[in-house]
C-alpha positions as CSV (number, residue, x, y, z in Angstrom):
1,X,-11.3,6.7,13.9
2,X,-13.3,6.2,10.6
3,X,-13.1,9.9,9.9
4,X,-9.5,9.4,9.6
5,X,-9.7,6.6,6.6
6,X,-13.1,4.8,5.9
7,X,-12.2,1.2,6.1
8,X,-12.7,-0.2,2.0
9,X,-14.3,-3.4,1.2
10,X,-14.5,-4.3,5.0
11,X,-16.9,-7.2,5.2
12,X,-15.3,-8.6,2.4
13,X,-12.3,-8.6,4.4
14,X,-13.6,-9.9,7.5
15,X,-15.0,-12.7,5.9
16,X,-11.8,-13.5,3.6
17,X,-10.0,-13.6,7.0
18,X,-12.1,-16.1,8.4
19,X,-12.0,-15.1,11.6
20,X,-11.2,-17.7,14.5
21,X,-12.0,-16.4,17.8
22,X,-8.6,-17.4,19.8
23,X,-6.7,-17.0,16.5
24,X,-3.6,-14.4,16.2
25,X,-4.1,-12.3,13.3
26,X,-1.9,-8.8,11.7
27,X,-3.2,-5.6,10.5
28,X,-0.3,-4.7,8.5
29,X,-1.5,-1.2,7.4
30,X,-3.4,0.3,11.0
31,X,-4.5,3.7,9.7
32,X,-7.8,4.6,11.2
33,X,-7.8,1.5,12.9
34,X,-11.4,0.8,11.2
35,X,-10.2,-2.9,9.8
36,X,-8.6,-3.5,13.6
37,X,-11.8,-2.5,15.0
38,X,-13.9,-4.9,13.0
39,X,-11.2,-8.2,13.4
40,X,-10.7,-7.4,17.1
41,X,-14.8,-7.7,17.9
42,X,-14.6,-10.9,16.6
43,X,-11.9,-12.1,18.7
44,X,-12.5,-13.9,22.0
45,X,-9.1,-15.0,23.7
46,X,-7.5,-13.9,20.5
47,X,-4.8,-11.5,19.2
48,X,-4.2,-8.7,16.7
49,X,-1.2,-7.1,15.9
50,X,-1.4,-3.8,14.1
51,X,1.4,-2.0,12.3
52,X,2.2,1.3,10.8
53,X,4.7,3.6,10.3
54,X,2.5,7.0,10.7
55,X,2.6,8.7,14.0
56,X,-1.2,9.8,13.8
57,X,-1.9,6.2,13.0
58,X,0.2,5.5,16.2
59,X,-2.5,8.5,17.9
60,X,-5.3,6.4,16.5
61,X,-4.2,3.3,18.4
62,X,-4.1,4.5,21.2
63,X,-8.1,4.8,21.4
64,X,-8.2,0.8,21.2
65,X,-8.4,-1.0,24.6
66,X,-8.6,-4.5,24.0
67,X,-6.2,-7.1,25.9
68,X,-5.4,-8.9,23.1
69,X,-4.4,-6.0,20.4
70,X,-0.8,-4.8,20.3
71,X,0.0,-2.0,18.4
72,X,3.9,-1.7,16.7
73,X,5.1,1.7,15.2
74,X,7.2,0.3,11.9
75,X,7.2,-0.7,8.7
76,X,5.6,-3.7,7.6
77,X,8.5,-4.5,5.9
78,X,9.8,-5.7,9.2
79,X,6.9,-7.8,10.0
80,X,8.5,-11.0,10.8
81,X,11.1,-10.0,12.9
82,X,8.6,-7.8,15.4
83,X,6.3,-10.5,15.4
84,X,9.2,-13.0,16.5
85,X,10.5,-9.6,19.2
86,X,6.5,-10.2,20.3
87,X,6.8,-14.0,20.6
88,X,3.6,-14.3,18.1
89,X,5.1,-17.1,16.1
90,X,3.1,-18.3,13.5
91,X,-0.5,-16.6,12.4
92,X,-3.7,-17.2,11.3
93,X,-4.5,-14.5,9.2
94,X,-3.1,-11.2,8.0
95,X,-4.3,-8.1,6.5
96,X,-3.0,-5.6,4.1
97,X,-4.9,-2.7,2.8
98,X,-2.3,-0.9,0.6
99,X,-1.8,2.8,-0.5
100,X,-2.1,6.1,1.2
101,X,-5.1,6.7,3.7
102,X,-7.4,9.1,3.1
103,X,-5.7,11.1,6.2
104,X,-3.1,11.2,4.3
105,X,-4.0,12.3,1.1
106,X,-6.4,15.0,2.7
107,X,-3.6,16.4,4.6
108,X,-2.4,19.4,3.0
109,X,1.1,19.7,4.7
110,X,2.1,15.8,3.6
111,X,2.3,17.0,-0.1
112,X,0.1,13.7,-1.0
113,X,-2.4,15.5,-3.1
114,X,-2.8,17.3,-6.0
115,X,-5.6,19.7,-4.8
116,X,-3.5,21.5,-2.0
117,X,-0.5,24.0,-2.7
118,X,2.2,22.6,-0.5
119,X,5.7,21.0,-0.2
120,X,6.5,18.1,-1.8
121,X,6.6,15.6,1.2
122,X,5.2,12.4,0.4
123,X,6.5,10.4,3.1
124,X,4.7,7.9,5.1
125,X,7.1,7.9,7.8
126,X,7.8,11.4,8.5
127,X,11.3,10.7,9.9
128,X,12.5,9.2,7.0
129,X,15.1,11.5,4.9
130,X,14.0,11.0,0.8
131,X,11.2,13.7,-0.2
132,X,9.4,13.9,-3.3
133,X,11.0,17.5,-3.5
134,X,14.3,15.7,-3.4
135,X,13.7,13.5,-5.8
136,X,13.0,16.0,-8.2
137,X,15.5,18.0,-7.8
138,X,18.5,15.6,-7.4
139,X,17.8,12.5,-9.2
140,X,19.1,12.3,-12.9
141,X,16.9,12.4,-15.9
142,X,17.7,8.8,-16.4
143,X,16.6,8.2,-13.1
144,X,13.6,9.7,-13.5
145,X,12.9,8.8,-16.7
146,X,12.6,5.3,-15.1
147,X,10.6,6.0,-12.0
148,X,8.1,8.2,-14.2
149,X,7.7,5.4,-17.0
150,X,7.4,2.2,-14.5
151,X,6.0,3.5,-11.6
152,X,3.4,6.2,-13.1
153,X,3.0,4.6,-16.6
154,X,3.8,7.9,-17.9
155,X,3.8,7.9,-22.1
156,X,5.8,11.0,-22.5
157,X,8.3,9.9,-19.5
158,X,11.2,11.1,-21.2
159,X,10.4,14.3,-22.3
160,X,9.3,15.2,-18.7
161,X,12.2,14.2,-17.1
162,X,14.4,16.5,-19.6
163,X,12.2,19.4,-18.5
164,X,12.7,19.0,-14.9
165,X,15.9,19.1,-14.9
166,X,16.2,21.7,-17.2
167,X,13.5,23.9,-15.4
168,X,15.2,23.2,-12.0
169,X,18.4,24.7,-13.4
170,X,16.4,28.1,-13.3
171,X,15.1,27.4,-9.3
172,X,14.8,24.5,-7.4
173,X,10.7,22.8,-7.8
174,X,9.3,22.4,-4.1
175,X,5.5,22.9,-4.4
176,X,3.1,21.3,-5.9
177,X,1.9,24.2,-7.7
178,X,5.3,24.6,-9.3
179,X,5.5,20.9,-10.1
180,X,1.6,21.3,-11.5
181,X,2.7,24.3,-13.6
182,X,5.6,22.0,-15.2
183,X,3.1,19.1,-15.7
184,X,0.2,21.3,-17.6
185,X,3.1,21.5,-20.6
186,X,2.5,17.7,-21.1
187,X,-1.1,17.5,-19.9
188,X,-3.7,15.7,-22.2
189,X,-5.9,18.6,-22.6
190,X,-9.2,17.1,-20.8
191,X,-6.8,14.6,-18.7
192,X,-5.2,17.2,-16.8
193,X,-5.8,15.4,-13.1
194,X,-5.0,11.9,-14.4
195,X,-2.0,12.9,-15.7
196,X,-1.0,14.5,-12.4
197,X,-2.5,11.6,-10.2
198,X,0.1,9.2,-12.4
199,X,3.0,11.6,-11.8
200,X,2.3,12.0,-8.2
201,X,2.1,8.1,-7.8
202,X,5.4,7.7,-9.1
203,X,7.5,10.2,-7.1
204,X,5.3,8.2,-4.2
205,X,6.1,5.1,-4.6
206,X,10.0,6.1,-5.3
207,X,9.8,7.5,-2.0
208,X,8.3,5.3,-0.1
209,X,10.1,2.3,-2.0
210,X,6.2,0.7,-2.2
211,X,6.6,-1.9,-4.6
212,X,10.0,-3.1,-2.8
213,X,8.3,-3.2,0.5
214,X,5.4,-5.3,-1.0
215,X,7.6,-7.7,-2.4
216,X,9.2,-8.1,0.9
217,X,6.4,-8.5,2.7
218,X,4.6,-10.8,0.9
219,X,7.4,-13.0,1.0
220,X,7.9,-13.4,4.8
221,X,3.9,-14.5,4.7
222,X,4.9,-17.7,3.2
223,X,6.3,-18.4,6.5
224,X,4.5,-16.6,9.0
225,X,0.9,-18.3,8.0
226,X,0.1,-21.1,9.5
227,X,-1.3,-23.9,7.2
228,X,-4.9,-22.8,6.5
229,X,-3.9,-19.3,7.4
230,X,-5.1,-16.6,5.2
231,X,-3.6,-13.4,3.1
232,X,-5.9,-10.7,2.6
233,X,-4.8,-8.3,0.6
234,X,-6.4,-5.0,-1.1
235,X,-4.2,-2.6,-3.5
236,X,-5.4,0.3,-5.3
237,X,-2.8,0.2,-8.7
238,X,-2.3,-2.2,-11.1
239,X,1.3,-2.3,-10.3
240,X,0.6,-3.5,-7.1
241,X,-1.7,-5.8,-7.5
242,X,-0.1,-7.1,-10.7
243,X,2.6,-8.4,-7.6
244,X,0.1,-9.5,-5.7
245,X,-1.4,-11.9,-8.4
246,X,1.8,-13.3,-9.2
247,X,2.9,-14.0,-5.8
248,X,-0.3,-16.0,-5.0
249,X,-0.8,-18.1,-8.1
250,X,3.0,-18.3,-9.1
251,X,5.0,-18.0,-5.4
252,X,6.9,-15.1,-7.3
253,X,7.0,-12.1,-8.8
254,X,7.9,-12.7,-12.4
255,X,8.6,-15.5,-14.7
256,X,6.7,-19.1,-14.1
257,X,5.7,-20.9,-11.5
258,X,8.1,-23.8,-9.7
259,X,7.2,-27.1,-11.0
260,X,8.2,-30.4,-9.9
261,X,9.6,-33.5,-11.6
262,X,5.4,-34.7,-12.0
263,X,4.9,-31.4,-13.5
264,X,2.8,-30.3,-10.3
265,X,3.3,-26.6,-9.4
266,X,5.3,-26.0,-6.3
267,X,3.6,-23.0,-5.0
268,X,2.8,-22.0,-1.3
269,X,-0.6,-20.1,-1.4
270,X,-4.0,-21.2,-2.8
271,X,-6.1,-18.3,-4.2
272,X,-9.6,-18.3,-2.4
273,X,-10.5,-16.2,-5.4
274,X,-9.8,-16.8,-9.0
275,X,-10.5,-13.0,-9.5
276,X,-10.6,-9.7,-7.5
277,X,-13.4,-8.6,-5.5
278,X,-14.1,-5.4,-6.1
279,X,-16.4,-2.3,-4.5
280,X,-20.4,-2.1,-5.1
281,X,-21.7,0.8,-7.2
282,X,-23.5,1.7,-3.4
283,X,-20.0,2.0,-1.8
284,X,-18.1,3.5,-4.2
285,X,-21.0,6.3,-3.6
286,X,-20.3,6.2,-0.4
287,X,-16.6,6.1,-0.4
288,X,-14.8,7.5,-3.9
289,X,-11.6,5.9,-2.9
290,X,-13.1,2.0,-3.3
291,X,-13.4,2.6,-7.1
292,X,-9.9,1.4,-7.5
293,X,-9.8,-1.0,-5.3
294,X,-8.7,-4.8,-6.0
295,X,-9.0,-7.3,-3.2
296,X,-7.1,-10.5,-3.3
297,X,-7.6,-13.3,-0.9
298,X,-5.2,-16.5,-0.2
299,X,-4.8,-19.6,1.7
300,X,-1.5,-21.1,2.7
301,X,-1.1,-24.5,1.6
């Protein structure tokens, strides 16, 4: 199972958890199962559930026998209502290590990379209808003007949107050779892959509605924690841990925190940590994909 994604930050996450040994605690994003692996050897009488939308992760699962893990196939957008279906109540702990996995992006046919000539998939849930392919080919140029400047932090969003809609007039764009052939126009000479990694994040995130899901699930964890219960959470963009952040130290996404009438805020979670923990130099050797990551830890109050 760790050839499939190799867990990130892991002890760090353990230990942020603070792992009780009859506690109930939620993997939100299973993958390889490595972060399940590590939470459920500490449990004793305890219980984990795991969730993800991915039918190999569901594969993956299937390798874990321990009485107390349960495994749900969905989003974790629905967290709080399968954990109610599962009579799990409230929790001591839950997990989220965002993004794609590195199954994910290392499989060819899911269009998730840049490096492999294929269709542009992008879905995380494999049944779900909205490609990146049809994205590009049937959104307006406002609309993706919009999802190329906010959710890829494109600089010459724009322009790029114009010419994919007028280059799709020609023949539909379904690869992501063709797409990569449209991009090199706009290309900082030099900058070529960053340029495409921020493209490719945004048609991702549109399809996988990423940033909406976050926000939904990080508010249900306000009441799914028990007091003293704690949010673990590791994103890879600043976008989403910019909502992260907020969440924690604010209760929101945006704007200021709730005060009340003694000016003391009103806010639900405690941050363990005033800033990120991040990857050593000796993992990020190890593992490339721990460069970007940004792990927040919480407490409910």
């Amino acid at each position: 199972m760790y050839v499939y994604h190799q867990p990130v930050l892991l002890q760090a996450c353990i230990d942020g958890l603070q792992i009780k040994p009859e506690g109930t605690y939620v993997d939100i994003t299973f993958g390889g199962g490595g972060h399940s692996k590590a939470i459920l050897e500490k449990l004793n009488g305890g219980k984990l559930f795991a969730f993800d939308q991915d039918a190999d992760a569901a594969q993956n699962a299937k390798e874990i026998e321990h009485p107390g893990f349960t495994f749900i196939e969905a989003n974790f957008r629905h967290i709080r209502r399968y954990l109610k279906l599962y009579g799990a109540g409230q929790v001591d702990g839950i997990l989220a290590d965002l993004g794609v996995s590195s199954h994910q992006i290392d499989s060819p046919e899911r269009g998730f990379s840049t490096r492999f000539q294929a269709d542009l998939d992008m879905r995380m849930d494999r049944s779900a209808s909205l490609t990146a392919k049809s994205i590009l080919n049937l959104y307006t140029e406002d609309q993706l003007h919009k999802i190329f400047g906010m959710y890829g932090e494109v600089k010459n969003a724009k322009t790029l949107a114009a010419t994919i809609v007028k280059e799709r007039f020609a023949r539909p764009i379904g690869t992501v050779n063709e797409l990569k052939a449209i991009l090199n126009k706009f290309a900082p000479r030099g900058r070529e892959n960053k340029y495409y990694a921020q493209v490719f994040q945004a048609l991702r995130i549109e399809v996988n509605e990423e940033l909406r899901v976050l926000e939904e699930f990080l508010e249900q964890t306000v009441v799914l924690l028990k007091p003293g219960g704690r949010l673990v959470v590791m994103s890879y963009h600043s976008l989403e841990d910019r909502l992260v952040k907020n969440f924690i130290n604010k209760g929101k996404f945006s704007g200021e925190a709730e005060k009340d009438m003694f000016g003391n805020l009103q806010v639900p979670l405690r941050p363990v940590t005033k800033k990120p923990v991040e990857a050593s130099e000796e993992e990020v050797a190890r593992n490339n994909r721990a460069r970007s990551a940004k792990l927040r830890i919480a407490e409910r109050i």
